[in-house]
N, C-alpha and C positions, 0 to 999 in steps of 0.2 A: 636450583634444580627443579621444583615445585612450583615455581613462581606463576604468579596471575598471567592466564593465558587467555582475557577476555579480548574479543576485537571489539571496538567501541568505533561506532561511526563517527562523520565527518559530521560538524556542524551542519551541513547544505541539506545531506541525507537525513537526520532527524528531523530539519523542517518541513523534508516531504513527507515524513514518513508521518509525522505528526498532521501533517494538511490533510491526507488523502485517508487517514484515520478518523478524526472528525467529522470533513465532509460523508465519508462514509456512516458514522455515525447518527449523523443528523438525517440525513435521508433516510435509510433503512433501517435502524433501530440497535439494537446490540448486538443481536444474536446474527440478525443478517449482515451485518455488517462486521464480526469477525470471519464468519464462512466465505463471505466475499472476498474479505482480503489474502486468506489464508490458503484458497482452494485455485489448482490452475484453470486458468483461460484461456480457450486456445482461439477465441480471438484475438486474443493478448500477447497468446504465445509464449503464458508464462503464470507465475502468481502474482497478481498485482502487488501484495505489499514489497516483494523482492524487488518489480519491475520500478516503482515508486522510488525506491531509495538507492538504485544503483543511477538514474539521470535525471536531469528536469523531461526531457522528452518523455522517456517510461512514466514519471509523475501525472505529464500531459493525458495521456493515454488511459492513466487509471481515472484520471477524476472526470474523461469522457464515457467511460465505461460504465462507471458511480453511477455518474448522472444519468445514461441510455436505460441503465437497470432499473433502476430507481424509478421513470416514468413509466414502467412495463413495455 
């Protein structure tokens, strides 16, 4: 009745999500780099970490974004 109602992603989506985390990480730092992920883009169209882990294309997409932001 009560039972675990967690969703657990797909192996595919945690390795994006984990790539475009990192890369994020390493570029921008900590802090910019959770507001990054977390906040939407509407050149994105979206919130990058959602966009990352729902395809490889969205993943494509964040970690051109990562990198544009990241050079100013």
């Amino acid at each position: 009745m009560f039972g675990n109602r967690t969703k657990h992603l797909a192996p595919d989506a945690v390795e994006r999500q984990s790539r475009v985390t990192l890369l994020a990480w390493n570029l921008l730092g900590a802090d910019a780099a959770i507001a990054f992920l977390n906040a939407y883009h509407a050149s994105l169209d979206g919130r990058p970490l959602d966009l990352a882990v729902a395809s490889a294309d969205g993943c494509e997409a964040v970690e051109l974004a990562i990198a544009a932001y990241a050079s100013g």
